[in-house]
BAMIDREN-152971 format. One record per residue (C-alpha): residue number from 1; residue in three letters; chain; y, x negated, z. Coordinates in nm, 2 decimals, padded with zeros to 4 digits, m for minus. Layout:
# BAMIDREN-152971
resi, resn, chain, y, x, z
NUM, ALA, A, Y, X, Z $
...
END
This chain:
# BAMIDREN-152971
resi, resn, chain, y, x, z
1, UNK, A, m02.74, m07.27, 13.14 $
2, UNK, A, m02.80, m07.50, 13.39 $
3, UNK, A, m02.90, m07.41, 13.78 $
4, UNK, A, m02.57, m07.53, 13.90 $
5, UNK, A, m02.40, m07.31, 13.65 $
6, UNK, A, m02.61, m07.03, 13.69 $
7, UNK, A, m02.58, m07.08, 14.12 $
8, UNK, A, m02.22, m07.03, 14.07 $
9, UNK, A, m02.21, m06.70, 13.88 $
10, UNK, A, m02.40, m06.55, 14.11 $
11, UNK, A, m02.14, m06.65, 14.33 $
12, UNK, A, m01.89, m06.52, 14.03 $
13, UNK, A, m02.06, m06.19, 14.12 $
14, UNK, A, m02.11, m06.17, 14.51 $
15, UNK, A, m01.69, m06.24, 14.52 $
16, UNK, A, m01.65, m05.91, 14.40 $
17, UNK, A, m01.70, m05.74, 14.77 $
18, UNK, A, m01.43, m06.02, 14.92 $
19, UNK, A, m01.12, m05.91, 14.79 $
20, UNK, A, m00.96, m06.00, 14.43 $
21, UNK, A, m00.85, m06.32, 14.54 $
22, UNK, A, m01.16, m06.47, 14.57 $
23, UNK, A, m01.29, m06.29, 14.29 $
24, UNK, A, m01.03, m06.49, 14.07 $
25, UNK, A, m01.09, m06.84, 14.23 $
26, UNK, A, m01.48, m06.81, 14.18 $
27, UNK, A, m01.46, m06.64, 13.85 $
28, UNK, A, m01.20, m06.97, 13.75 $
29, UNK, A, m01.41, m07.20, 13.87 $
30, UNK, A, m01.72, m07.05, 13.72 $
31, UNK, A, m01.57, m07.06, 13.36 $
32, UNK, A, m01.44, m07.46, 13.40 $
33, UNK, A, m01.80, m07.54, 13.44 $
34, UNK, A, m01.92, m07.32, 13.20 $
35, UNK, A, m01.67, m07.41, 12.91 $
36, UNK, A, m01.71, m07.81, 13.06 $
37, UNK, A, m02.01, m08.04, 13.06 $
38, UNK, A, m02.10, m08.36, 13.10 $
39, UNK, A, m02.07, m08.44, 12.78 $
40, UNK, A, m01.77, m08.55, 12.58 $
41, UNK, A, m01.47, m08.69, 12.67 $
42, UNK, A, m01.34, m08.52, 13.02 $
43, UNK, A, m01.00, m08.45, 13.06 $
44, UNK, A, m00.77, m08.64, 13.33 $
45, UNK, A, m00.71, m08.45, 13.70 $
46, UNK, A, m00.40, m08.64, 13.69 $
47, UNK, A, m00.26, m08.49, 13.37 $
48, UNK, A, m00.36, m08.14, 13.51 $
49, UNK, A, m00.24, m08.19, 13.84 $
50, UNK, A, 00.08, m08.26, 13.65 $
51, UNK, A, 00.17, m07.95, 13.48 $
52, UNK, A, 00.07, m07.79, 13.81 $
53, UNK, A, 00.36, m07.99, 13.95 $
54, UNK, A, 00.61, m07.90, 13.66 $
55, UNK, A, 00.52, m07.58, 13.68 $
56, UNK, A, 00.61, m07.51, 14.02 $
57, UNK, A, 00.91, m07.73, 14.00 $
58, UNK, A, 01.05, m07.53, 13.75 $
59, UNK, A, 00.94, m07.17, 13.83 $
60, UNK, A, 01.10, m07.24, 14.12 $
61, UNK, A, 01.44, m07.48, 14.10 $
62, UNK, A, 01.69, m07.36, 14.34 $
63, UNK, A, 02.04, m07.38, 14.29 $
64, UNK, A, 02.23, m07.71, 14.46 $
65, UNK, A, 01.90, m07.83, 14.58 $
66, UNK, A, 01.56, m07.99, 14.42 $
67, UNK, A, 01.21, m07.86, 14.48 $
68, UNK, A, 00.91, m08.15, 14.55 $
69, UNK, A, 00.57, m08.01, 14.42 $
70, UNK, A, 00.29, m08.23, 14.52 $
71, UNK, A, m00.05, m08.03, 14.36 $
72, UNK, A, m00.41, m08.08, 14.55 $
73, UNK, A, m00.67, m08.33, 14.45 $
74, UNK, A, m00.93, m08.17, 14.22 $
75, UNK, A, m01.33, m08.28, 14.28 $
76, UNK, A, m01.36, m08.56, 14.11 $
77, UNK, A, m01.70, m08.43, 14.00 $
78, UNK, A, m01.57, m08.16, 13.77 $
79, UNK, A, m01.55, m08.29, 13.46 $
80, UNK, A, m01.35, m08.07, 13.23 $
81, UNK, A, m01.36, m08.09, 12.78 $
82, UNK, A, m01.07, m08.31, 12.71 $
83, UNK, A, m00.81, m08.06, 12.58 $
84, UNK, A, m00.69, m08.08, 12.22 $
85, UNK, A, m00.34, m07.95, 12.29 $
86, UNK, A, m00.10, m07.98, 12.58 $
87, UNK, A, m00.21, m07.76, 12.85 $
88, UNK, A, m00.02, m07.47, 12.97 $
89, UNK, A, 00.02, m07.38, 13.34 $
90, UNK, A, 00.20, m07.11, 13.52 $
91, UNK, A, 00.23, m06.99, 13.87 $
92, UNK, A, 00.11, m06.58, 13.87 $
93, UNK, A, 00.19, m06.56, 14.26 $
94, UNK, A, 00.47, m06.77, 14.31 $
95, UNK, A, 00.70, m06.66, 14.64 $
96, UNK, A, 00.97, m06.90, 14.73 $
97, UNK, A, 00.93, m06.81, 15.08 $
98, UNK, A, 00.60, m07.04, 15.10 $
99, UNK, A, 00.55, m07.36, 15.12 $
100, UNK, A, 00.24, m07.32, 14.91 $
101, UNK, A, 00.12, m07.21, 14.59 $
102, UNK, A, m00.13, m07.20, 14.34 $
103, UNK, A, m00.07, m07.29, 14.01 $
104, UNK, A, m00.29, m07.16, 13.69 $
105, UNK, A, m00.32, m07.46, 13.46 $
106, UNK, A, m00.51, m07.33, 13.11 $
107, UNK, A, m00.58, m07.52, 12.77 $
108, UNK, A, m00.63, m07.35, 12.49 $
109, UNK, A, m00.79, m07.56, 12.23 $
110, UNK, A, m01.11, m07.56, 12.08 $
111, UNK, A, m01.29, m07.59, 12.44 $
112, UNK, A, m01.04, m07.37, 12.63 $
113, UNK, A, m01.06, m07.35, 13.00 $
114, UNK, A, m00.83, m07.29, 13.28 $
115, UNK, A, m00.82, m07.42, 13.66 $
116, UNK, A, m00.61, m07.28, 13.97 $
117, UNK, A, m00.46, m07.58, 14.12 $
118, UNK, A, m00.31, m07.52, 14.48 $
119, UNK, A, 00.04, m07.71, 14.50 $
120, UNK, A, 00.25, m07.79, 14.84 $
121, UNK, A, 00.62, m07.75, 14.81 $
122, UNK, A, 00.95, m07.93, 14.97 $
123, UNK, A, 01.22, m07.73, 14.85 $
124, UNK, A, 01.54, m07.97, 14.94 $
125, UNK, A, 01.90, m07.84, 14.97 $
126, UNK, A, 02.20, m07.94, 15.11 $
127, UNK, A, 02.28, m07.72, 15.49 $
128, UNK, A, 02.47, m07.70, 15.73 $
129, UNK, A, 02.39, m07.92, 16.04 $
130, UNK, A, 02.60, m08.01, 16.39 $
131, UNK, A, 02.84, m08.30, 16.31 $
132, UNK, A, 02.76, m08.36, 16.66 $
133, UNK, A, 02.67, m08.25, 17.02 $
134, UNK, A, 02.79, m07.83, 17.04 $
135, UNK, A, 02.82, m07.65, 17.34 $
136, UNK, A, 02.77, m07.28, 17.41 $
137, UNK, A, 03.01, m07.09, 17.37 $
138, UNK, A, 03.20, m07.33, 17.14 $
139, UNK, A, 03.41, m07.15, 16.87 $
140, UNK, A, 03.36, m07.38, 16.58 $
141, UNK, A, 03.58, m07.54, 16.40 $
142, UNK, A, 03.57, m07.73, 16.02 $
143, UNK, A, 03.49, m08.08, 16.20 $
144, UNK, A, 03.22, m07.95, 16.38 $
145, UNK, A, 02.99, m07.89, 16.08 $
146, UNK, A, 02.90, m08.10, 15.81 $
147, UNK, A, 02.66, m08.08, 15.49 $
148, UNK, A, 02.29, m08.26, 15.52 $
149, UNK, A, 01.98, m08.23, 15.32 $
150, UNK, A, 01.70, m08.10, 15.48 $
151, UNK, A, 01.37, m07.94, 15.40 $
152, UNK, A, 01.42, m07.59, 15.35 $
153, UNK, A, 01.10, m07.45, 15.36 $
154, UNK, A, 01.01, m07.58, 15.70 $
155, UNK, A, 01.36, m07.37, 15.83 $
156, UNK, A, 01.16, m07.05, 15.94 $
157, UNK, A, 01.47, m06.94, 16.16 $
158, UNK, A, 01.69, m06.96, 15.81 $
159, UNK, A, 01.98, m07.20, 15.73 $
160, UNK, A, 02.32, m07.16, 15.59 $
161, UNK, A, 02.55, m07.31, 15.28 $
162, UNK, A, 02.84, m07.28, 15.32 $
163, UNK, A, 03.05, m07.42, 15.64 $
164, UNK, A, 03.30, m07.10, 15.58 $
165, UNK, A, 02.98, m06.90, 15.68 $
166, UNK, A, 03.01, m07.06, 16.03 $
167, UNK, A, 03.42, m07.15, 16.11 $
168, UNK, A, 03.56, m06.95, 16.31 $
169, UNK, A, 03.21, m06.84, 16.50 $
170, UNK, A, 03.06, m06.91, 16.85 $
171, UNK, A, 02.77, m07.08, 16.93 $
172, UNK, A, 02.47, m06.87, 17.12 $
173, UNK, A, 02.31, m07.21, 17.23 $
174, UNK, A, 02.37, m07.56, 17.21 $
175, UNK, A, 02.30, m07.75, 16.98 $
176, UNK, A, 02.24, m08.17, 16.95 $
177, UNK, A, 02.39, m08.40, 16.62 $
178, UNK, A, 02.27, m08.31, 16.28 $
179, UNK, A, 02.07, m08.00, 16.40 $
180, UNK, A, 02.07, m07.69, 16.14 $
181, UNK, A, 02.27, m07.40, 16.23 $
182, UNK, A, 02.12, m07.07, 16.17 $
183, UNK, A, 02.25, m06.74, 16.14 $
184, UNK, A, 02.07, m06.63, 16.46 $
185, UNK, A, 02.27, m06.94, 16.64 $
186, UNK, A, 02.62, m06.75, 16.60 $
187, UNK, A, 02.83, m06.48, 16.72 $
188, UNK, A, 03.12, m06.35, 16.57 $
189, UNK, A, 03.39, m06.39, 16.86 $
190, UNK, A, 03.54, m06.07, 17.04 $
191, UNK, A, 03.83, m05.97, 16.89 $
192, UNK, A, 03.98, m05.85, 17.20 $
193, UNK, A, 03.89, m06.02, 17.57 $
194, UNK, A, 03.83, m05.95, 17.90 $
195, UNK, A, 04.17, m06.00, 18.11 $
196, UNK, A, 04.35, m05.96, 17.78 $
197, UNK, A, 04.71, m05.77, 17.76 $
198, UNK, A, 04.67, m05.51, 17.51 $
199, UNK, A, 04.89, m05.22, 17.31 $
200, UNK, A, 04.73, m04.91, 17.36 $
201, UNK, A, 04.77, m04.62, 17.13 $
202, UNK, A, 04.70, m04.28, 17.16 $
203, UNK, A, 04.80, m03.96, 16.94 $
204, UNK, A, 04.74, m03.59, 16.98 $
205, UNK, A, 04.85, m03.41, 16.62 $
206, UNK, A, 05.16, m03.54, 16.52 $
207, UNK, A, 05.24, m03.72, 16.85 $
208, UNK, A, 05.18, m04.09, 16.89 $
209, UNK, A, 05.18, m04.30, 17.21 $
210, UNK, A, 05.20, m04.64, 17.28 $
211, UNK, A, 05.16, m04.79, 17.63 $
212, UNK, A, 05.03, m05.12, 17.77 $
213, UNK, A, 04.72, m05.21, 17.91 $
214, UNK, A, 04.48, m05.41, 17.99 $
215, UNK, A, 04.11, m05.51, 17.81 $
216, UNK, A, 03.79, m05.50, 18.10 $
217, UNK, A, 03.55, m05.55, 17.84 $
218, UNK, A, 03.54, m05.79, 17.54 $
219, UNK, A, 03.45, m05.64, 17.24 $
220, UNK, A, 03.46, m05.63, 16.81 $
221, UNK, A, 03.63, m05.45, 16.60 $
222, UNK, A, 03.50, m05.10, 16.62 $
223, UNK, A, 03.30, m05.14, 16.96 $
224, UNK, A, 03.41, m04.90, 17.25 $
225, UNK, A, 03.57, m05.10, 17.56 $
226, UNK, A, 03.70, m04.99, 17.90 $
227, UNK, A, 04.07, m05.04, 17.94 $
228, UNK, A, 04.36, m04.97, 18.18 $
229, UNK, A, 04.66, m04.82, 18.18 $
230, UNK, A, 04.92, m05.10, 18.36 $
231, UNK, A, 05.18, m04.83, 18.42 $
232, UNK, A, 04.92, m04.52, 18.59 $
233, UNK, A, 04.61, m04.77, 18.67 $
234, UNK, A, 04.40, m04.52, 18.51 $
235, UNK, A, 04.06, m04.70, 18.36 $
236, UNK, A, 03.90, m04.51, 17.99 $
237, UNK, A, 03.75, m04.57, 17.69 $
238, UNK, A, 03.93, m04.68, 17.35 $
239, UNK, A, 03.80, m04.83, 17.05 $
240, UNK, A, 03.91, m05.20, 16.91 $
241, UNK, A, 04.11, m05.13, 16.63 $
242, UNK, A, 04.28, m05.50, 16.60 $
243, UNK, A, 04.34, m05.82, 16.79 $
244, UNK, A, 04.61, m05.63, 17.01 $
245, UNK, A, 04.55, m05.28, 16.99 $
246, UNK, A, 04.28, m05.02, 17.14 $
247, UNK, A, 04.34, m04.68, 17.06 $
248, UNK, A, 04.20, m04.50, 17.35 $
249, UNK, A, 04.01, m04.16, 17.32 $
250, UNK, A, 04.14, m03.83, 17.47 $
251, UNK, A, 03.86, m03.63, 17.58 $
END
């Protein structure tokens, strides 16, 4: 054993009061240069920085969309035995939700070894962006939205697919040409507004009443909104139960 080799698994050994993580990226990188040397043929970083980069673009394809997987230079001073058989990599803690991984790349030949590569990702996919400048308050429409590719994995406030997900909304905030709608960016419009002429209904047993009125609150289906009476001029409470009609509660 050379000092370098035996430098590193004392390092192997110190990594076991840092957490596993480290524990597994020292006790990796300790067995490459123990099951490598400078002898013999070494085997090319470029091959194994390829199955790290089919590895991760596999394990995690997305549907409509492609995935760029760009894996980390390796030292060029690590020289490990020229594998006899096509390597095998995997990714043990692959997440979609990051825009980083690390990639376990193993051969399994006569001089087995095995390396964790780190790999960057660009998942791409088609979303939905602003065909154009949006107001606030704009209830959208099917020619205000559009499909563009974009990188997905730098949308931390999320993105959407479909441009049914979004018709028919309103816009929170305004937004400029081929900027990506998020979820967080609409609001389902009030069924019922303020000002609005309304039906409203109200029923004691078998009795039912109808009577208009008038909305001073906007509000969804199910919220609780103040309305009036037109006939009395009396102001209470009554749930949205439709575009048109608040039943009101008797107390």
């Amino acid at each position: 054993m050379t000092e370098i080799q035996g430098n590193l698994l004392t390092r192997a050994r110190r990594s076991l009061t840092v957490g596993p993580r480290r524990m597994v990226a020292l006790a990796g990188w300790t067995l490459l240069w123990l099951c490598a040397g400078p002898a013999g043929a070494a085997h090319d970083h470029a091959d194994i920085r390829r199955a790290a980069e089919q590895a991760a673009t596999a394990r995690l394809a997305v549907k409509a969309g492609r995935v760029e997987a760009v894996a980390g230079e390796i030292d060029r001073r690590l020289r490990l035995a020229n594998c006899d058989v096509p390597l095998q990599a995997s990714l043990p803690y692959a997440d979609k939700r990051k825009s980083r991984v690390t990639a376990e790349v193993r051969c399994t030949g006569s001089q087995p070894w095995k390396l964790y590569v780190p790999v960057r990702l660009e998942v791409w996919q088609q979303v939905l962006v602003a065909s154009g400048p949006l107001q606030r308050g704009r209830l959208l429409t099917a020619g205000d939205v559009i499909l563009a590719e974009r990188t997905v994995s730098e949308q931390a406030r999320g993105f959407m697919l479909d441009p049914q997900q979004a018709v028919g909304l309103r816009l929170k905030r305004s937004l400029s040409e081929g900027q990506v709608i998020t979820p967080g960016a609409l609001i389902a419009p009030p069924l019922i507004e303020r000002g609005q002429n309304v039906t409203l209904e109200a029923s004691s047993g078998a009795l039912r009443v109808r009577m208009a009125g008038v909305a001073l609150e906007d509000g969804l289906a199910g919220d609780i909104i103040m309305v009036e009476n037109r006939e009395s001029g009396r102001k209470v409470e009554g749930v949205v139960r439709s575009g048109k009609t608040v039943e009101v509660l008797l107390h």
